[in-house]
mmCIF file of the N, C-alpha and C atoms, coordinates in Angstrom:
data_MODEL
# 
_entry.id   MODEL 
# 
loop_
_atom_site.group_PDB 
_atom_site.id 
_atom_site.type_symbol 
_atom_site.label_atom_id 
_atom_site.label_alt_id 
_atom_site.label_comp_id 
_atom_site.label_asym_id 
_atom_site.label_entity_id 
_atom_site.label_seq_id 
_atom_site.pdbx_PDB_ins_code 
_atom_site.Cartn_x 
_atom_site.Cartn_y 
_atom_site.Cartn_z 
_atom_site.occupancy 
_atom_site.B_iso_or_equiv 
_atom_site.pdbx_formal_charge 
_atom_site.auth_seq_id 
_atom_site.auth_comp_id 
_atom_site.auth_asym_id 
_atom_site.auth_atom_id 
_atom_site.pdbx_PDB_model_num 
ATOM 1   N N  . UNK A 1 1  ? -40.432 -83.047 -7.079  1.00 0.00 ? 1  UNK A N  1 
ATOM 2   C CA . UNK A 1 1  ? -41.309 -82.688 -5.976  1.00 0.00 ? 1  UNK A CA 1 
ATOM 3   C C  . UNK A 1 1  ? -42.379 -81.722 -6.467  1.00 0.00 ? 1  UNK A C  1 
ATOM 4   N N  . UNK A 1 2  ? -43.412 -81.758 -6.002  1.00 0.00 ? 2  UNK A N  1 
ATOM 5   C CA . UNK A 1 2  ? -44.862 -80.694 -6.389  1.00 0.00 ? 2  UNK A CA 1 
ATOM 6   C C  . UNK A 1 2  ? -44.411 -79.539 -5.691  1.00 0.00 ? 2  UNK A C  1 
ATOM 7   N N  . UNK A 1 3  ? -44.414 -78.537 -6.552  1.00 0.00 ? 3  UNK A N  1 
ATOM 8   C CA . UNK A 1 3  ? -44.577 -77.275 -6.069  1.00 0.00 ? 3  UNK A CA 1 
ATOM 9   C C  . UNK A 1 3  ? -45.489 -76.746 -5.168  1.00 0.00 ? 3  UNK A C  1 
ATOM 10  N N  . UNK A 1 4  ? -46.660 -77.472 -4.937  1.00 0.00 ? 4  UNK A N  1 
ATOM 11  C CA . UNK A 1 4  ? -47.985 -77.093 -4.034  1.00 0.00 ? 4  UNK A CA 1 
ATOM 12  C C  . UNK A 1 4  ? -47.676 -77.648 -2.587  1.00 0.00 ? 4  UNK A C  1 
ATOM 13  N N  . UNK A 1 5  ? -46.911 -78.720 -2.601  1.00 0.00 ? 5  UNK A N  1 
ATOM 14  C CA . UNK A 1 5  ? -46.515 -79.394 -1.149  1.00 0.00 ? 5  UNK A CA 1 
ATOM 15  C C  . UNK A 1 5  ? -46.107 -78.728 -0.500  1.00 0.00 ? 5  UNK A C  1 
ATOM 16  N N  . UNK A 1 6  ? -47.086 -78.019 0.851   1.00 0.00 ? 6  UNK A N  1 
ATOM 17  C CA . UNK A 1 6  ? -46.316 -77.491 1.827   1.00 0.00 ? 6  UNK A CA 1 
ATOM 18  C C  . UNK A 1 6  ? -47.448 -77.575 2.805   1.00 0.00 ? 6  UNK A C  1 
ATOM 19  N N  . UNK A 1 7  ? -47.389 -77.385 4.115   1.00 0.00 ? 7  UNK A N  1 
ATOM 20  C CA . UNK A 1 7  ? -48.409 -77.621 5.442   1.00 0.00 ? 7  UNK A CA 1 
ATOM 21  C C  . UNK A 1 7  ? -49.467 -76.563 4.732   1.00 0.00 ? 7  UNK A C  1 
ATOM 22  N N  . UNK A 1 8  ? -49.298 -75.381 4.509   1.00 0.00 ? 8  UNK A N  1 
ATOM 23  C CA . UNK A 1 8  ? -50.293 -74.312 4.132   1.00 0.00 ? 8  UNK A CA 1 
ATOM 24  C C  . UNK A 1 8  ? -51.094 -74.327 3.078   1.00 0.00 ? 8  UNK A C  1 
ATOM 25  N N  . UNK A 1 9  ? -51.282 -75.492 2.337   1.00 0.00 ? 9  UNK A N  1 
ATOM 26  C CA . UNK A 1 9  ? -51.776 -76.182 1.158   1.00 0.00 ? 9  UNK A CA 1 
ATOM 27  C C  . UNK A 1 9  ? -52.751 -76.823 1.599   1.00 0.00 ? 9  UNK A C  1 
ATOM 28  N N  . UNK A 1 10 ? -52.253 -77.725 2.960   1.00 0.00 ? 10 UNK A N  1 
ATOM 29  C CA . UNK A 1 10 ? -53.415 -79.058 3.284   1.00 0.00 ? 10 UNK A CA 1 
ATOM 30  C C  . UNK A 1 10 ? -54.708 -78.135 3.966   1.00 0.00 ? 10 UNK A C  1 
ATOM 31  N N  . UNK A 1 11 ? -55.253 -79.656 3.797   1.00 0.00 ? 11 UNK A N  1 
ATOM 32  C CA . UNK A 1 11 ? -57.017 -79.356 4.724   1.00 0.00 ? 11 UNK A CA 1 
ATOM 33  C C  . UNK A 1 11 ? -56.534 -79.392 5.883   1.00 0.00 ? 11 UNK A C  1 
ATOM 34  N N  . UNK A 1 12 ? -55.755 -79.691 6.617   1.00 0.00 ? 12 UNK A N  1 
ATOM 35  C CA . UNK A 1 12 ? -55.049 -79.905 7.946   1.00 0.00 ? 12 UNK A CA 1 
ATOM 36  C C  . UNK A 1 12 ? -54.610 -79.050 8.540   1.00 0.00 ? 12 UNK A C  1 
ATOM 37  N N  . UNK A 1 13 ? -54.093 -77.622 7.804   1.00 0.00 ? 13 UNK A N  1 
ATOM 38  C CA . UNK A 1 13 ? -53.483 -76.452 8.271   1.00 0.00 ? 13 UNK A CA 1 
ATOM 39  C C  . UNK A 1 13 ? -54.465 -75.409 8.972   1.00 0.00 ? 13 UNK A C  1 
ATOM 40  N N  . UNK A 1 14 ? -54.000 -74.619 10.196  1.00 0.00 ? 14 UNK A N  1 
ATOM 41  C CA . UNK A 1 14 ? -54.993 -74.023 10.320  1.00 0.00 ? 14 UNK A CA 1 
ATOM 42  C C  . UNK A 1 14 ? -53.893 -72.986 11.243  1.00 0.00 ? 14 UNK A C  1 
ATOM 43  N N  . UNK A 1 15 ? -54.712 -71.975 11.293  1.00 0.00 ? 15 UNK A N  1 
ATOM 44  C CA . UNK A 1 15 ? -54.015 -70.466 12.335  1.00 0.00 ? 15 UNK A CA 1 
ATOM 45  C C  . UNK A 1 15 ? -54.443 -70.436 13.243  1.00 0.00 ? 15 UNK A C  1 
ATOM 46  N N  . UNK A 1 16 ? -54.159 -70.677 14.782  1.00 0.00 ? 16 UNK A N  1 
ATOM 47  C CA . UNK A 1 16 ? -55.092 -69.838 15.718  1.00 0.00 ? 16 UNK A CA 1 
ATOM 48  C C  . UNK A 1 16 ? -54.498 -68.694 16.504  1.00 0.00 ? 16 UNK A C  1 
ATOM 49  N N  . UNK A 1 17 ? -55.015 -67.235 16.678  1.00 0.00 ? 17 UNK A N  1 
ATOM 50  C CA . UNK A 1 17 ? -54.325 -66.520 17.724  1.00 0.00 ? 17 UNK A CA 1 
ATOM 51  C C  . UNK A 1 17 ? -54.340 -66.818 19.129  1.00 0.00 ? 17 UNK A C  1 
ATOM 52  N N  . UNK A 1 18 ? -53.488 -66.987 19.723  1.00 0.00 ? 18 UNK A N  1 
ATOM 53  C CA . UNK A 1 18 ? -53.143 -67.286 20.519  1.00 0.00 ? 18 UNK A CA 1 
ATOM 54  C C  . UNK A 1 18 ? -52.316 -66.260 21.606  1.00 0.00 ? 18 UNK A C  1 
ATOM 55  N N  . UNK A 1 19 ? -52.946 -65.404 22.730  1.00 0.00 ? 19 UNK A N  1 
ATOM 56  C CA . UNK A 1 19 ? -51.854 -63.906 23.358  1.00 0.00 ? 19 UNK A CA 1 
ATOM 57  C C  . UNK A 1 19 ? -51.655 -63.391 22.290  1.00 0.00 ? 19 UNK A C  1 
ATOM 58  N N  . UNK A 1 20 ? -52.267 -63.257 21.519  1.00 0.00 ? 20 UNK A N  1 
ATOM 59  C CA . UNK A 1 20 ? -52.475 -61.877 20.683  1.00 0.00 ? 20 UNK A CA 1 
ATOM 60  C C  . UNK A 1 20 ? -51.045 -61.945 19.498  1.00 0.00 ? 20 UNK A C  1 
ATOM 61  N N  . UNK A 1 21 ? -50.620 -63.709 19.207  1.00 0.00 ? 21 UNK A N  1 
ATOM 62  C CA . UNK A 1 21 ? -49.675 -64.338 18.323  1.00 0.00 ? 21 UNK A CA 1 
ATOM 63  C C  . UNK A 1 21 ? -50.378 -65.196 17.605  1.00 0.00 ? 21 UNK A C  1 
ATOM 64  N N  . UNK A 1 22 ? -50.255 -65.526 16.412  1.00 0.00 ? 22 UNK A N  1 
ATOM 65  C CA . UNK A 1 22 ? -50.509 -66.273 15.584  1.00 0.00 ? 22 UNK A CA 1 
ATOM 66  C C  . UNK A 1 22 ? -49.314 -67.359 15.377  1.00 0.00 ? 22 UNK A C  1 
ATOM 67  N N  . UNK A 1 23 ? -50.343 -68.882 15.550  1.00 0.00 ? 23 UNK A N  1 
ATOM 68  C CA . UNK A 1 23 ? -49.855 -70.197 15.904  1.00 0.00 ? 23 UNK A CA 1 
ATOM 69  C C  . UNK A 1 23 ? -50.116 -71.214 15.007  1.00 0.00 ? 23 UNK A C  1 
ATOM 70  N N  . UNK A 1 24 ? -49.369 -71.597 13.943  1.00 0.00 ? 24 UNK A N  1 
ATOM 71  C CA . UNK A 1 24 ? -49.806 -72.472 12.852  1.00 0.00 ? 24 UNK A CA 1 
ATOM 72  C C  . UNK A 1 24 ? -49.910 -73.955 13.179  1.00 0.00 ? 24 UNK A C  1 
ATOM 73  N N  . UNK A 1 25 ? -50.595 -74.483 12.936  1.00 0.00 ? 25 UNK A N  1 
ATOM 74  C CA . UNK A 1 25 ? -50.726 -76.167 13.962  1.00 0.00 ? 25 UNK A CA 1 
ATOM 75  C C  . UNK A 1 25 ? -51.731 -76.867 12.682  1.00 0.00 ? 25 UNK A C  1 
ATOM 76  N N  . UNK A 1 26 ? -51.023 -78.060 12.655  1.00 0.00 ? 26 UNK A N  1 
ATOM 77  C CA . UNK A 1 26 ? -51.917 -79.243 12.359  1.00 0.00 ? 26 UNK A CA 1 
ATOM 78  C C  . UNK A 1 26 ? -53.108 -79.539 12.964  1.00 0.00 ? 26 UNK A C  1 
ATOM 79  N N  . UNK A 1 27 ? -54.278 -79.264 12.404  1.00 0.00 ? 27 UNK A N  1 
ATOM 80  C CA . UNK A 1 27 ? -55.228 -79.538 12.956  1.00 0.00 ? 27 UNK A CA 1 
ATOM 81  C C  . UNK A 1 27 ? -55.693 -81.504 13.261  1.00 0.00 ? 27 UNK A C  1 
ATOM 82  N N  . UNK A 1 28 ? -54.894 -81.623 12.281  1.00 0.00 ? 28 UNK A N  1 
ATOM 83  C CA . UNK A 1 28 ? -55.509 -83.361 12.630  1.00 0.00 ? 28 UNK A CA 1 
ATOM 84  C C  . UNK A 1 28 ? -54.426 -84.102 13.621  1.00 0.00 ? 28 UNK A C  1 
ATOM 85  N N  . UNK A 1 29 ? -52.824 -83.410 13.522  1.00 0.00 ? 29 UNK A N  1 
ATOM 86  C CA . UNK A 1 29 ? -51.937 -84.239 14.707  1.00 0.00 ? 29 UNK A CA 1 
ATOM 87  C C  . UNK A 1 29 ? -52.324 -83.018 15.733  1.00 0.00 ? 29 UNK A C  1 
ATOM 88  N N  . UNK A 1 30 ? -52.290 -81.856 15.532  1.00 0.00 ? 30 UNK A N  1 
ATOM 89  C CA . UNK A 1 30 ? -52.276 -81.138 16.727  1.00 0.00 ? 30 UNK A CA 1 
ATOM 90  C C  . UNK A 1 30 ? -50.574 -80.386 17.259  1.00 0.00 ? 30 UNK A C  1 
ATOM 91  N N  . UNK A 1 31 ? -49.929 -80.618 15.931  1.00 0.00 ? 31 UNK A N  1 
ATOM 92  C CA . UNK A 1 31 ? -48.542 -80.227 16.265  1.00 0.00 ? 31 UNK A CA 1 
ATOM 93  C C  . UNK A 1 31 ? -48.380 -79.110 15.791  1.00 0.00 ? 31 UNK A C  1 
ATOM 94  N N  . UNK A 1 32 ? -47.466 -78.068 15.984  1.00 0.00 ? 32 UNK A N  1 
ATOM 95  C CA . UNK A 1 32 ? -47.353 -76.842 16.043  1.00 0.00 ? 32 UNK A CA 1 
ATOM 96  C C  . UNK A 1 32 ? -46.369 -77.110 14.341  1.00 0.00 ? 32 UNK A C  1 
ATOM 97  N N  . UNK A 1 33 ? -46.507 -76.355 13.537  1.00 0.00 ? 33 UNK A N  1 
ATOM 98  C CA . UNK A 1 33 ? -45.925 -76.476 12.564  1.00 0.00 ? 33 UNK A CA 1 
ATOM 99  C C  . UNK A 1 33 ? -46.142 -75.236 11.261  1.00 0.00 ? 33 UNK A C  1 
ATOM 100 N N  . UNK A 1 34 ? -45.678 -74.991 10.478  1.00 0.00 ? 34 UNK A N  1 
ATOM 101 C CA . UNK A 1 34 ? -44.806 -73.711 9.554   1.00 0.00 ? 34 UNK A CA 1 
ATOM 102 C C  . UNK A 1 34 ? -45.792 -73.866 8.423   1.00 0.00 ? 34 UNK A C  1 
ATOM 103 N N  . UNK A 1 35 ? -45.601 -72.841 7.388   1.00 0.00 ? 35 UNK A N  1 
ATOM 104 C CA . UNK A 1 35 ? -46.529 -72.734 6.142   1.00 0.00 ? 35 UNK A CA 1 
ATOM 105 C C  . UNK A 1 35 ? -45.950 -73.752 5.488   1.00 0.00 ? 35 UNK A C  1 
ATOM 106 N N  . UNK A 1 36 ? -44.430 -73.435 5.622   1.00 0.00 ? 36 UNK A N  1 
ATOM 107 C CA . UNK A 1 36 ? -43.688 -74.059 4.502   1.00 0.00 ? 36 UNK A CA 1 
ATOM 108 C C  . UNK A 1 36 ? -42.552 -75.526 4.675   1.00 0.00 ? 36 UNK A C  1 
ATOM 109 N N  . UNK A 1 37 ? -43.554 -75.829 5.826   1.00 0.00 ? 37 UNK A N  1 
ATOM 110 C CA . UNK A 1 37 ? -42.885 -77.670 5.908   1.00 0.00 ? 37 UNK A CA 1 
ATOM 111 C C  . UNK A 1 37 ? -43.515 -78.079 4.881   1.00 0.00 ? 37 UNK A C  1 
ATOM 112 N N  . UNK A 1 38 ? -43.009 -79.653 4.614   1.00 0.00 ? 38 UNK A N  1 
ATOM 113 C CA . UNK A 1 38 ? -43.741 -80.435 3.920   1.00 0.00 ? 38 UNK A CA 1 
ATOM 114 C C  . UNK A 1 38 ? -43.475 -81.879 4.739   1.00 0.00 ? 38 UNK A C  1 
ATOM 115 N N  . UNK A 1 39 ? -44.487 -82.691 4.748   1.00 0.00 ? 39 UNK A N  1 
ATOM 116 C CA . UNK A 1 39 ? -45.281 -83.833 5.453   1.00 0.00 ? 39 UNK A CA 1 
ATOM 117 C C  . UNK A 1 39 ? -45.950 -84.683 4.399   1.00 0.00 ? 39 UNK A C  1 
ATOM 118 N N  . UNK A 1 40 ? -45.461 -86.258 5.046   1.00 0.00 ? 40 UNK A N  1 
ATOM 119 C CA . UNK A 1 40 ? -46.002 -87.267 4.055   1.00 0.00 ? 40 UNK A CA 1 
ATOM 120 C C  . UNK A 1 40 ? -47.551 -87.600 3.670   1.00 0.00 ? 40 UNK A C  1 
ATOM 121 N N  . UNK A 1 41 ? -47.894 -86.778 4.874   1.00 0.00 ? 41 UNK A N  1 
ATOM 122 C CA . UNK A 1 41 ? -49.611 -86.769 5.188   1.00 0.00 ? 41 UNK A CA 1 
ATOM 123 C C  . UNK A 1 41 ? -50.409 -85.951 4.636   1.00 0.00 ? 41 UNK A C  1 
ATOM 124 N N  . UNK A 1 42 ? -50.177 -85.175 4.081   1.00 0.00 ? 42 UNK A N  1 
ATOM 125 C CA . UNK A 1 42 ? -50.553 -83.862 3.046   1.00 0.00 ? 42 UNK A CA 1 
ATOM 126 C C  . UNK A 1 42 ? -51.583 -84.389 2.249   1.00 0.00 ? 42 UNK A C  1 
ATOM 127 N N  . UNK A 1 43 ? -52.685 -83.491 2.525   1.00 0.00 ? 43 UNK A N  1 
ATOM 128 C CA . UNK A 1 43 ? -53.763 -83.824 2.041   1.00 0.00 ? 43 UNK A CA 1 
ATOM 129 C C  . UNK A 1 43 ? -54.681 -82.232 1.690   1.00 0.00 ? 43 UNK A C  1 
ATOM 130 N N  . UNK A 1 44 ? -53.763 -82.017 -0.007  1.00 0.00 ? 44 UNK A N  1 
ATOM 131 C CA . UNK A 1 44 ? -54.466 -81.086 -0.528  1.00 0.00 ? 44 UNK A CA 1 
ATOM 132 C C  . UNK A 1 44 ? -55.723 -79.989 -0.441  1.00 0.00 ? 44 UNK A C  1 
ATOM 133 N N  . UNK A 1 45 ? -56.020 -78.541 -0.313  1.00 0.00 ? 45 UNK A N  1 
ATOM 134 C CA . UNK A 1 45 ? -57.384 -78.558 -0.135  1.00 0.00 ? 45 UNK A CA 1 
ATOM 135 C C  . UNK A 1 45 ? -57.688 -78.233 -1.606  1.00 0.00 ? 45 UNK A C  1 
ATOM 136 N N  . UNK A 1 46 ? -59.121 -78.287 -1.748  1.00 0.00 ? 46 UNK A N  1 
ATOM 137 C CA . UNK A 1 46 ? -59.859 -78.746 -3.378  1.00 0.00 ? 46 UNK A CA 1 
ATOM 138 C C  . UNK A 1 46 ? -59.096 -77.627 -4.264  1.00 0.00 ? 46 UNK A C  1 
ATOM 139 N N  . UNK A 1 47 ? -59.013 -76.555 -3.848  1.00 0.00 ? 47 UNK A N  1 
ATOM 140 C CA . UNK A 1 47 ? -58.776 -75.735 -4.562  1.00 0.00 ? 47 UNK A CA 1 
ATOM 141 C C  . UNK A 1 47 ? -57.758 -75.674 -5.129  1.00 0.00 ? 47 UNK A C  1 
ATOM 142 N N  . UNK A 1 48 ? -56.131 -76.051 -4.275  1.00 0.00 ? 48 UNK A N  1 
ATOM 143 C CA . UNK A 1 48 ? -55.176 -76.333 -4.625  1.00 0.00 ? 48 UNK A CA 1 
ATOM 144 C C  . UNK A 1 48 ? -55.106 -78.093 -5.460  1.00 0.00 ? 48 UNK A C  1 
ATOM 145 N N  . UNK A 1 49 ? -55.656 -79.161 -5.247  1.00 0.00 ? 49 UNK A N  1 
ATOM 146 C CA . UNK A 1 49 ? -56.309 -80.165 -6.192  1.00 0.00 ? 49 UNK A CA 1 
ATOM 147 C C  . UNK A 1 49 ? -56.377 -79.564 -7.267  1.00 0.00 ? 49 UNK A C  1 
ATOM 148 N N  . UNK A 1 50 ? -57.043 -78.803 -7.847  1.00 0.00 ? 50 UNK A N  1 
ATOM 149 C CA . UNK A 1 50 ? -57.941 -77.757 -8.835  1.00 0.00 ? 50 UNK A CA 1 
ATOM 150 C C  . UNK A 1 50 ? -56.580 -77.375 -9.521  1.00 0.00 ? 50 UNK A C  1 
ATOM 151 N N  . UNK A 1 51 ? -55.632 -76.303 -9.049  1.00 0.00 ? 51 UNK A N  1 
ATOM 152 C CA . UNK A 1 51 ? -54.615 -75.925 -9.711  1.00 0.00 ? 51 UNK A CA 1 
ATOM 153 C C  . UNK A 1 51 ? -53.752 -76.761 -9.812  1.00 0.00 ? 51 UNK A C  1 
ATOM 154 N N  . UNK A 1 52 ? -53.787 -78.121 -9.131  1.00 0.00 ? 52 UNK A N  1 
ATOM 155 C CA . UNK A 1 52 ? -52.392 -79.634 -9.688  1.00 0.00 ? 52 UNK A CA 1 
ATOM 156 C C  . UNK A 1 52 ? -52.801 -80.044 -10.895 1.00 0.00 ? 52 UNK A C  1 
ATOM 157 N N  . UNK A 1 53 ? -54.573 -80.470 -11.121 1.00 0.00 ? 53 UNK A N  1 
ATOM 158 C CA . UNK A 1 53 ? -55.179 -80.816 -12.309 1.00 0.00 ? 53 UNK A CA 1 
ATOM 159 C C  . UNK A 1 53 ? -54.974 -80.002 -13.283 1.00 0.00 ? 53 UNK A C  1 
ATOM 160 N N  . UNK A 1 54 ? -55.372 -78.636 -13.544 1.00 0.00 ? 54 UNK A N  1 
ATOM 161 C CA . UNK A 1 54 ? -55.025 -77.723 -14.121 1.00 0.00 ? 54 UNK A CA 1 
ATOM 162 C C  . UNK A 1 54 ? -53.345 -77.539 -15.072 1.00 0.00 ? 54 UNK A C  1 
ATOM 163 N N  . UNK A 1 55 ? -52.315 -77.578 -14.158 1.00 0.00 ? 55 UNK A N  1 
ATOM 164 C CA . UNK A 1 55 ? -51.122 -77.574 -14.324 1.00 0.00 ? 55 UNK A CA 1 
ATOM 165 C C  . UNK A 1 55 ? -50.732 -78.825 -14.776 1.00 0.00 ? 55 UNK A C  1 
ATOM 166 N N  . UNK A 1 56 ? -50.317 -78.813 -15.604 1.00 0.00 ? 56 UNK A N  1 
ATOM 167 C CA . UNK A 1 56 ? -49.847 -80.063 -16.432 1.00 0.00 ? 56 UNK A CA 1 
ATOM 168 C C  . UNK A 1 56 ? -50.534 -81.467 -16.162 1.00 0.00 ? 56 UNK A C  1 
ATOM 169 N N  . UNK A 1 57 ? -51.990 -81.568 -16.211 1.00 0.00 ? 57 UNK A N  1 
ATOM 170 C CA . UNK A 1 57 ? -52.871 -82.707 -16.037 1.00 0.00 ? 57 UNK A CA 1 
ATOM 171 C C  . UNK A 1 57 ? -52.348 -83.571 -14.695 1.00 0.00 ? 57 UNK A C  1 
ATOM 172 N N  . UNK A 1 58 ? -52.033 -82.747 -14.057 1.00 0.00 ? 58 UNK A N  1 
ATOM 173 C CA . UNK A 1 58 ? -51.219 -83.644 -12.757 1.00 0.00 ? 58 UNK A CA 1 
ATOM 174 C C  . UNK A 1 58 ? -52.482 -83.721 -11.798 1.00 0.00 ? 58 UNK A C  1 
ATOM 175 N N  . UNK A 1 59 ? -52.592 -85.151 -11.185 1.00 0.00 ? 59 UNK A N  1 
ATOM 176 C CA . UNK A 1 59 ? -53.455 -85.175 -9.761  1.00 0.00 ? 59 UNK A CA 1 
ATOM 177 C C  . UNK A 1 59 ? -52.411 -85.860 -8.830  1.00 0.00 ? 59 UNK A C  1 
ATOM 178 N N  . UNK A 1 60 ? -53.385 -85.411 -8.136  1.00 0.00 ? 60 UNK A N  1 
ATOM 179 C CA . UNK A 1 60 ? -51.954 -85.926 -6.629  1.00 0.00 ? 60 UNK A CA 1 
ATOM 180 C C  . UNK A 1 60 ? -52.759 -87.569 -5.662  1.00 0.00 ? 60 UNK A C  1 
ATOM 181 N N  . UNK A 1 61 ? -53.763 -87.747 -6.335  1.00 0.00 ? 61 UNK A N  1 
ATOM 182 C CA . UNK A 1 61 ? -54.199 -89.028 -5.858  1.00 0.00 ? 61 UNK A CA 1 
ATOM 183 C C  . UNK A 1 61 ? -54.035 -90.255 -6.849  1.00 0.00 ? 61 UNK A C  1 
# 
């Protein structure tokens, strides 16, 4: 398994406060979800791309 795979990795992840709480949600399903799930839908952001290439010539596409 990739060490980088987790919701807080993807372009998809996002925070919003919410009553003065912070609410981690999929921005593209819209589901409420953790830093550290992992999902078949995971879709890297560049930067983390950047450190898979980097790390042992690995790409994730």
């Amino acid at each position: 398994m990739n060490r980088f795979h987790c919701c807080a990795t993807c372009q998809h992840y996002a925070v919003n406060k919410v009553a003065g709480r912070s609410i981690s949600k999929c921005a593209r399903l819209g589901f409420d979800t953790n830093p550290k799930y992992q999902f078949d839908c995971w879709n890297p952001k560049p930067n983390v791309k950047k450190l898979m290439e980097k790390e042992k010539g690995f790409s994730p596409e």
